[in-house]
C-alpha beads as a LAMMPS data file, in Angstrom:
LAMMPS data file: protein, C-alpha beads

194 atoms
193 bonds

1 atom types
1 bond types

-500.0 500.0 xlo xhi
-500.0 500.0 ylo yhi
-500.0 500.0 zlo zhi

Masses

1 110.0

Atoms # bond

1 1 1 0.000 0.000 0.000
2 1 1 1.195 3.758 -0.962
3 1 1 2.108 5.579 2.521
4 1 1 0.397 8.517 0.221
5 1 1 -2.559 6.725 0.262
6 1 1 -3.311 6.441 4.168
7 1 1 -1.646 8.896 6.751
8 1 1 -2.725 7.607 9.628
9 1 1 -4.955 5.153 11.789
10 1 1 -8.027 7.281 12.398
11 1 1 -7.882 8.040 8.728
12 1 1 -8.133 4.379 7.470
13 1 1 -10.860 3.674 9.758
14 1 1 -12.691 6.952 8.700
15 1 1 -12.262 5.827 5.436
16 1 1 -13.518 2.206 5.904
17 1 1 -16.327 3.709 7.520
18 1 1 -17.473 5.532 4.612
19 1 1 -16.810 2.418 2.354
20 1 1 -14.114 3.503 0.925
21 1 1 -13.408 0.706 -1.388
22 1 1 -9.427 1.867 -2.341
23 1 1 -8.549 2.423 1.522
24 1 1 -9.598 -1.213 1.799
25 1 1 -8.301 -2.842 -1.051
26 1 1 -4.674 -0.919 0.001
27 1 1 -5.007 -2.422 3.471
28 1 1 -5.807 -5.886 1.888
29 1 1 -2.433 -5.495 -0.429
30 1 1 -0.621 -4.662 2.548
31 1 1 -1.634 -6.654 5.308
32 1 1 -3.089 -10.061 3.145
33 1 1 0.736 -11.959 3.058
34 1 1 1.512 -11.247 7.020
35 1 1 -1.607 -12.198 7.558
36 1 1 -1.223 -15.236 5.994
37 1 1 1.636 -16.246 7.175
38 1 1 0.334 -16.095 10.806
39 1 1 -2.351 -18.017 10.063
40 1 1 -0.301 -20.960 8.740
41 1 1 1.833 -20.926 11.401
42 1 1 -0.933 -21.743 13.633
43 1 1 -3.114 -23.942 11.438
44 1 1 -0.266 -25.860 9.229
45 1 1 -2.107 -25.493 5.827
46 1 1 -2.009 -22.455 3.218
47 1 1 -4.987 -23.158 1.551
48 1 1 -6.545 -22.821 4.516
49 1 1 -4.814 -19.880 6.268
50 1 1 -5.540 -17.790 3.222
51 1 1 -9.355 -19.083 3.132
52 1 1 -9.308 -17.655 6.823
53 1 1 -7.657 -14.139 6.089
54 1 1 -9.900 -13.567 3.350
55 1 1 -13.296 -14.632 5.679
56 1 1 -10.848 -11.661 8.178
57 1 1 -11.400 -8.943 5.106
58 1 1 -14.570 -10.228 4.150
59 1 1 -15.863 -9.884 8.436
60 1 1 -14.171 -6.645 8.288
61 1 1 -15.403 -4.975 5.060
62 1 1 -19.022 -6.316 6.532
63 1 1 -18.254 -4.654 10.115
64 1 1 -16.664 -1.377 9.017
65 1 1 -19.350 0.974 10.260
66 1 1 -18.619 -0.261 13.497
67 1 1 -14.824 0.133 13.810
68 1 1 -14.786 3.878 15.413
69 1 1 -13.322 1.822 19.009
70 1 1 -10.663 0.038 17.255
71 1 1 -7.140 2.438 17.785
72 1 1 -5.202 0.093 15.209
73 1 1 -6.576 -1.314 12.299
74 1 1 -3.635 -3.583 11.945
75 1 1 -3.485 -4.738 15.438
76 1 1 -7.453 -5.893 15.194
77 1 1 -6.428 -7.776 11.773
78 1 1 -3.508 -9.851 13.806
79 1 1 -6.220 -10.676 16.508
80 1 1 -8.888 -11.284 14.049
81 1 1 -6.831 -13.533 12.536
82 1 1 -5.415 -15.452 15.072
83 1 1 -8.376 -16.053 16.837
84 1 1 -10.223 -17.013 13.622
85 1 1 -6.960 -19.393 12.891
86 1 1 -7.446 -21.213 16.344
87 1 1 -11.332 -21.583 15.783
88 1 1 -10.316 -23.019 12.487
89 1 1 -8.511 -25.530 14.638
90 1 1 -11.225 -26.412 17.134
91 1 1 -13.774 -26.887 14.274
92 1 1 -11.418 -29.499 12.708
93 1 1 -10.910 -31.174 16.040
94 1 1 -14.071 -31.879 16.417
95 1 1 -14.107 -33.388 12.815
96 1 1 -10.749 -36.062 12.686
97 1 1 -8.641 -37.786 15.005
98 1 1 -5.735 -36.724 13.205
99 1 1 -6.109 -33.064 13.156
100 1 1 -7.262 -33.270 16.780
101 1 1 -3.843 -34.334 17.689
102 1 1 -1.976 -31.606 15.874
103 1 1 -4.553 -29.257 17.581
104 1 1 -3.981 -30.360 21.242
105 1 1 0.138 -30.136 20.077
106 1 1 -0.265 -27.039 18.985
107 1 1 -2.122 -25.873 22.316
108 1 1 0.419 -27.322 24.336
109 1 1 3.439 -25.335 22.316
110 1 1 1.600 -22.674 21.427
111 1 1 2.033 -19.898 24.270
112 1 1 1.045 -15.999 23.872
113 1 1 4.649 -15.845 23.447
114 1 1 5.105 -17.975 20.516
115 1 1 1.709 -16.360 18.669
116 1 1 3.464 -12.703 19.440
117 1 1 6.418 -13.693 17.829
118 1 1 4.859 -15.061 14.808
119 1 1 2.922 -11.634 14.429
120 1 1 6.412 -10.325 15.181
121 1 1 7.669 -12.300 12.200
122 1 1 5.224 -12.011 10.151
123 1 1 5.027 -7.992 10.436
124 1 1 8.820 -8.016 9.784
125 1 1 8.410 -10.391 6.571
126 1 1 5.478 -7.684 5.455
127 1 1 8.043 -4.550 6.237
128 1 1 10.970 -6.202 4.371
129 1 1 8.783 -7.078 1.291
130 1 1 7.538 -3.439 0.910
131 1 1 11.048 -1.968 1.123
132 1 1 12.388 -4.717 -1.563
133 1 1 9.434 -2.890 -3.712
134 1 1 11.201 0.544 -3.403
135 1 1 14.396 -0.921 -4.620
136 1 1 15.746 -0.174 -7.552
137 1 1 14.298 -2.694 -10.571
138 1 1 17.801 -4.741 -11.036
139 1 1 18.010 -5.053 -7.229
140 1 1 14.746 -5.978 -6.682
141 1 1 14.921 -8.848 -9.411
142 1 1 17.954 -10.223 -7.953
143 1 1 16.839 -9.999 -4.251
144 1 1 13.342 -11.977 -5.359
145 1 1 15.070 -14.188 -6.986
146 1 1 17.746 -15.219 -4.150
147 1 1 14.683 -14.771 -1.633
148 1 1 12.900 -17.910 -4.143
149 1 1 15.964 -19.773 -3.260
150 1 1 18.343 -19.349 -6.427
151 1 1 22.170 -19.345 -6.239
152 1 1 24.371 -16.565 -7.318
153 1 1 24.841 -18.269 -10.720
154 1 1 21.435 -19.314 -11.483
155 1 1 20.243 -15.543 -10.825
156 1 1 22.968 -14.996 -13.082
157 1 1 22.010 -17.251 -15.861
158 1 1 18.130 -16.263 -15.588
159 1 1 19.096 -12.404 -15.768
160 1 1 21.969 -12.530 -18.716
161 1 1 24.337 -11.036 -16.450
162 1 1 27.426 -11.956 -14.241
163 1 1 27.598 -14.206 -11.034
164 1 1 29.616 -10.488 -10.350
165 1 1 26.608 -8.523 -11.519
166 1 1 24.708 -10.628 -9.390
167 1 1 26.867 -10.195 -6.334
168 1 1 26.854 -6.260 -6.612
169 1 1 23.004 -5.836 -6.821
170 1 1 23.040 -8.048 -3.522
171 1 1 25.242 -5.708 -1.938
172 1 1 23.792 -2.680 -3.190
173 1 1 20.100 -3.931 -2.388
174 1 1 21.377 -4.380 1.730
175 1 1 22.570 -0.815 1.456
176 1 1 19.407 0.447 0.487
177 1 1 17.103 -2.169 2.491
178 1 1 19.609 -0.779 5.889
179 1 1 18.524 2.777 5.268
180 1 1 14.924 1.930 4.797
181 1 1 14.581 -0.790 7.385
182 1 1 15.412 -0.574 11.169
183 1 1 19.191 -0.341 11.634
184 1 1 20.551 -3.659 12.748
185 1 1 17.598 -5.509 11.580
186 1 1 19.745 -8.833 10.429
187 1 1 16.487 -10.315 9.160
188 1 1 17.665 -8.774 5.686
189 1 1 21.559 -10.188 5.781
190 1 1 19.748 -13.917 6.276
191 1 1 17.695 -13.358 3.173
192 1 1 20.095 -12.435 1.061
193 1 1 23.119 -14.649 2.431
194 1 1 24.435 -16.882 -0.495

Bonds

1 1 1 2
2 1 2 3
3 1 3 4
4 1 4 5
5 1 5 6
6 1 6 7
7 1 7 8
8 1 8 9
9 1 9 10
10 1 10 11
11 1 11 12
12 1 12 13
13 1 13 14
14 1 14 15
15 1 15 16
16 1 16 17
17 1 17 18
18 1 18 19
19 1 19 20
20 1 20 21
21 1 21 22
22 1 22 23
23 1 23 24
24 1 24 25
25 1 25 26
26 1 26 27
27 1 27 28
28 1 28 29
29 1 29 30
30 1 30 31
31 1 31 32
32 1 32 33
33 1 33 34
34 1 34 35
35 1 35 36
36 1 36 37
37 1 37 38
38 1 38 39
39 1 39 40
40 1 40 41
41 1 41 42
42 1 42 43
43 1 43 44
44 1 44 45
45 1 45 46
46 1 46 47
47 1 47 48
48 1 48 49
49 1 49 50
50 1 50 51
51 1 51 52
52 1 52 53
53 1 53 54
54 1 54 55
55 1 55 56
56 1 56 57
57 1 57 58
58 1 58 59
59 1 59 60
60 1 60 61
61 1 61 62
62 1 62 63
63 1 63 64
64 1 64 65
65 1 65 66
66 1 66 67
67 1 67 68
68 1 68 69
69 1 69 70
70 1 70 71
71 1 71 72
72 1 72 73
73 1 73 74
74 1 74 75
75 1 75 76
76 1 76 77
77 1 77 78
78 1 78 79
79 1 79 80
80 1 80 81
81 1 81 82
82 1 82 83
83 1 83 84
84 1 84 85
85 1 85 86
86 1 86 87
87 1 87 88
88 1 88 89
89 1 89 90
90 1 90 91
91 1 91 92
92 1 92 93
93 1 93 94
94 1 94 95
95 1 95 96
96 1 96 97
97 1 97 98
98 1 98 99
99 1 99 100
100 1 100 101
101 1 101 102
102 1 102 103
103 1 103 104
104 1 104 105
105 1 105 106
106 1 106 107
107 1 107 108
108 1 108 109
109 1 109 110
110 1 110 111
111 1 111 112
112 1 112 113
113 1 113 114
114 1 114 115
115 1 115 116
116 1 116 117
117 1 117 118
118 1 118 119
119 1 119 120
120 1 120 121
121 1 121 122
122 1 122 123
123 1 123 124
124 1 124 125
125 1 125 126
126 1 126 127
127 1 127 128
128 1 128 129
129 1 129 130
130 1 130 131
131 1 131 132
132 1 132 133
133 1 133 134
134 1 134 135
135 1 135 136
136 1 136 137
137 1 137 138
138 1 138 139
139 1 139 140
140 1 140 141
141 1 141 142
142 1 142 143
143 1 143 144
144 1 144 145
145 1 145 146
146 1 146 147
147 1 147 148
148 1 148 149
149 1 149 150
150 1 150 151
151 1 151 152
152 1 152 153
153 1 153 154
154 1 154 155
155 1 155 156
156 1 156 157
157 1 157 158
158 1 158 159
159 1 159 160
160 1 160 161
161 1 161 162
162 1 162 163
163 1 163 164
164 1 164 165
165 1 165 166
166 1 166 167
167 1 167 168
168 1 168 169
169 1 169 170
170 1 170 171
171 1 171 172
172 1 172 173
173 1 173 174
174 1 174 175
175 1 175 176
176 1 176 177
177 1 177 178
178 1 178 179
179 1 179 180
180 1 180 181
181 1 181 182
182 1 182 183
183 1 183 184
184 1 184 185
185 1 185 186
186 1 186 187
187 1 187 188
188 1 188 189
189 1 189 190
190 1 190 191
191 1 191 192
192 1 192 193
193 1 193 194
């Protein structure tokens, strides 16, 4: 989502309000892959972690007139989510033996803790992929692609350039991630480690 776009809390939820369909579908670009990610973490299937942040949006979009109490849009969407990720769990428990086993492990290891460090994560994952948007285009292609998992030469090979080439955009793309992200934030050094 464009920072131009929303300038603040109490303007989003203003916005919402009014059924302002852009304000929401910037939120949904924004917050939809953190979102998702939390839920997997808790539920263990993407299909169904996405089916649950979209029934979030879709609650939310429905509820809008009534979200004058709520100080942080984003912080409801974390709780939304991970409440509606843990019902997702009960329903299935009551529904296979199988499931209801992973559900009573992931009671037992999950701890407010754990679930605050997955929003944590997931809210870092979220900043990291907006600022690898602001990068320049070469950068950003090489940092996607070593994100996906590729080597320095295969980047190389897909883009028609150097394993050298390859290696300066990586350096060049932490230069410009460290300015836009948190100082010491060595989330960015492990995605981009060869």
């Amino acid at each position: 989502m464009q920072n131009s776009v929303l300038h603040s809390e109490e303007d989003l939820i203003l916005r919402l309000n009014e059924g302002d369909v852009a304000a929401f579908d910037g939120l949904f670009m924004e917050m939809y892959p953190a979102l998702c990610l939390l839920s997997n973490r808790i539920v263990f299937d993407d299909a169904a972690a996405k089916d649950i942040v979209s029934e979030v949006f879709l609650q939310l979009w429905k509820t809008r007139t009534y979200l004058n109490e709520v100080k942080s849009i984003k912080a409801y969407l974390y709780v939304a989510t991970r409440n509606r990720s843990l019902n997702h769990l009960k329903k299935l428990k009551r529904n296979e033996k199988k499931v209801q086993d992973a559900y009573a492990k992931q009671l037992e290891e999950k701890s407010y803790e754990d679930i605050l460090q997955h929003v944590f994560n997931a809210e870092a994952v979220r900043l990291l992929h907006e600022a690898i948007l602001t990068l320049p285009p070469e950068c950003t292609k090489v940092v996607q692609l070593n994100i996906e998992g590729y080597s320095t030469n295969e980047i190389a090979q897909q883009l028609g350039i150097s394993p050298s080439a390859v290696s300066h955009q990586k350096a060049r793309a932490i230069k410009l991630l460290r300015g836009k992200i948190v100082p010491g934030m060595a989330l960015i050094s492990l995605f981009l480690a060869d």
